[in-house]
N, C-alpha and C positions, 0 to 999 in steps of 0.2 A: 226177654226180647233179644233177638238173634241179630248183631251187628255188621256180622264178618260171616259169610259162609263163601268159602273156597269149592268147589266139585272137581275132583280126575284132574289138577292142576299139572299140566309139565311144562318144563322147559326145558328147549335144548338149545346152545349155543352152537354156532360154526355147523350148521345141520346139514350143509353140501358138500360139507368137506370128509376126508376120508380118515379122520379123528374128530366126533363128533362129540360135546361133553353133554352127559343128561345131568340136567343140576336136579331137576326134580323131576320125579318120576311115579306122580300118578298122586296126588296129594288132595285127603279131603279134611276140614276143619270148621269148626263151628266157633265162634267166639260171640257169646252172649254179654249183653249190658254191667259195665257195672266189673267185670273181669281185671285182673291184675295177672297178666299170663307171660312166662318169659318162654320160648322158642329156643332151646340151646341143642346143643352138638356139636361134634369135630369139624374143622375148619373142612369147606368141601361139602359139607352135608346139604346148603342150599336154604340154609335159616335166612340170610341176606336177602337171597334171590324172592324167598318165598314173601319177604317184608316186603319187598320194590314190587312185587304182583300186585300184594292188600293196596298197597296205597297208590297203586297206578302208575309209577313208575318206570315200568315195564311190563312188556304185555305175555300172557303166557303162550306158550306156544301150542296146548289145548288144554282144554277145561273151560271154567267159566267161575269167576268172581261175581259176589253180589256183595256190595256195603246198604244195610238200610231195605236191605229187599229190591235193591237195583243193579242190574247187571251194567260194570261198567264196562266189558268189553265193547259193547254197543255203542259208546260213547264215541264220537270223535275226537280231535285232539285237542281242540278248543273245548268242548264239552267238559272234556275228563277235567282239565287245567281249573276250572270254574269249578268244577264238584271238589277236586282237590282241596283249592280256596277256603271251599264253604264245609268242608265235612271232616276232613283229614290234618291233623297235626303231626310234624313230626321234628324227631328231636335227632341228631347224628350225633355222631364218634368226637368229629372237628368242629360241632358245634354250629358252624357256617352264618356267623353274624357277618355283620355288613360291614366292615372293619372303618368306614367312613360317617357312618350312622351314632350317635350315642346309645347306651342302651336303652332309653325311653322308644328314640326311633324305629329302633331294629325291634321293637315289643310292637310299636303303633303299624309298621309296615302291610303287613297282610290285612287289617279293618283300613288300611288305606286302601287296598284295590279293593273291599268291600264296600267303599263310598261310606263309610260309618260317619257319624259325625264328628264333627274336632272335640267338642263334648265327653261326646259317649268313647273315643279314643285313649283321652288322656283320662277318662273316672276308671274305664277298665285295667288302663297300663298300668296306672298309680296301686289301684287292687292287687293285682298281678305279682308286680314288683314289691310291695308289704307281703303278700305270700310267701314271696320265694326268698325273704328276709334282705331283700337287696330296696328299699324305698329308700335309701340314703344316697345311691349310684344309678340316682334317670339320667344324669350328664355325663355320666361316662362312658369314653367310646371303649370299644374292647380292646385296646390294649392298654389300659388302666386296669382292667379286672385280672384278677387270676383265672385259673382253667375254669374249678368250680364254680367260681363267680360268673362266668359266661355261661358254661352249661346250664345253670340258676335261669338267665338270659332268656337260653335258650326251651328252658320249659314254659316261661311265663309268653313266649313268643307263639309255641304251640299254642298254649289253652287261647290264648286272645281273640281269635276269631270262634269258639265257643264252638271247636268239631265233635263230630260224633265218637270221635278214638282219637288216641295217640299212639303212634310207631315209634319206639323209641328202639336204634339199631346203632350197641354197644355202647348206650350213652357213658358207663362209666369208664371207660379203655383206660382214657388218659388222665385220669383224677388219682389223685393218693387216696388214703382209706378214710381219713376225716369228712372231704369231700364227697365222698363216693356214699356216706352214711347220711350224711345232708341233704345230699338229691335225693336218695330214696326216701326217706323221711317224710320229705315236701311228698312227693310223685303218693306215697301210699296216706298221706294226709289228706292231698286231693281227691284220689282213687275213692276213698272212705264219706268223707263229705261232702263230696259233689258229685258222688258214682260214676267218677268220670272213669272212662274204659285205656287202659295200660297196656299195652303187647310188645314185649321187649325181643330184641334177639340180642343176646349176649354168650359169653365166656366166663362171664366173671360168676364165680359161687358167691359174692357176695349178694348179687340180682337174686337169683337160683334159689337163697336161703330164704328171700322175701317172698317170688312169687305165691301168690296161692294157686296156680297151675302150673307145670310146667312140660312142653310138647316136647321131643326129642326126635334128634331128624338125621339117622343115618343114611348115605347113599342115596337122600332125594326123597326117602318116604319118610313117614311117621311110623316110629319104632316104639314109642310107649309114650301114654299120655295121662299125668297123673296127679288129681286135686287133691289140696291140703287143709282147706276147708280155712277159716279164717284165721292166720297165721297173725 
């Protein structure tokens, strides 16, 4: 089942001006169910850019995105925000908890604009948080936690509203190696047991060693793209 199909994707910034940058440039990709795929290449090459298109973040400048067999260009901007919500996790670099929130909150926040119940919030969170080995820290706000320990956070906060994929763009930047072996751990625990769908852009060769696919994006295209079968 085909979750992510990109067509002829480009972007181009500053497009009236008389230095115009093409980040991507003509970009097609398929990411089917169930996939653990990291996105890497030289800084420049548009792996970022190409993450914020999947997850509607930014819009391409042509081509056409479909998540689920839905074109989200079509979408409005309310629209998209609400399919975001309900379909799209995603994980960053800085993590971007709520720095006023405990961690149980910043996990319940998004089944909070879901209207989930107080119930079904706190059975999931507590789930969540025993996954990502943190069920001893629902009270603590993030700067009680370490890097990894929020990143941890920040995974259980993705999967919580139960999306179709997760974006995760350089989750390990800022982790040392203990950490950074941790998150993946969890991340292809879940990938494996719950089929839940992985699309990384990274740098790091530690991601790179995991994926079992990995797209490479020089100058805006897809320069080679290549499975490793269950690593």
């Amino acid at each position: 089942m085909i979750v992510i199909k990109v067509n002829g994707i480009r972007k181009t910034y500053n497009p009236n001006t008389s230095i115009p940058v093409h980040a991507l440039n003509g970009v097609d990709l398929e990411i089917e169910k169930g996939e653990f795929t990291a996105i890497v290449g030289p800084s420049g090459s548009g792996k970022t850019t190409l993450l914020n298109i999947i997850g509607g973040l930014d819009k391409p400048s042509a081509g056409k995105v479909e998540i689920g067999g839905k074109d989200i260009s079509q979408l409005s901007d309310n629209q998209l925000i609400d399919f975001r919500k309900n379909n799209i996790g995603f994980v960053f670099q800085a993590y971007n908890l709520i720095p006023v929130l405990t961690a149980e909150e910043n996990v319940e926040f998004v089944m909070l604009l879901q209207n989930r119940s107080k119930e079904e919030r706190a059975s999931r969170t507590k789930e969540l948080m025993e996954a990502v080995g943190l069920g001893d820290r629902l009270a603590n706000r993030p700067s009680e936690l370490s890097g990894g320990q929020q990143q941890r956070v920040a995974v259980a906060r993705a999967l919580a509203p139960k999306p179709t994929f997760i974006l995760a763009d350089e989750p390990t930047a800022n982790l040392d190696s203990k950490s950074t072996n941790n998150l993946l751990d969890i991340m292809a625990r879940l990938n494996k047991e719950e089929n839940m769908t992985f699309v990384f852009s990274t740098h790091d060769q530690r991601v790179i060693d995991r994926a079992r696919r990995v797209v490479t994006l020089v100058d805006g295209v897809i320069d080679s793209d290549v499975s490793y079968g269950d690593r």
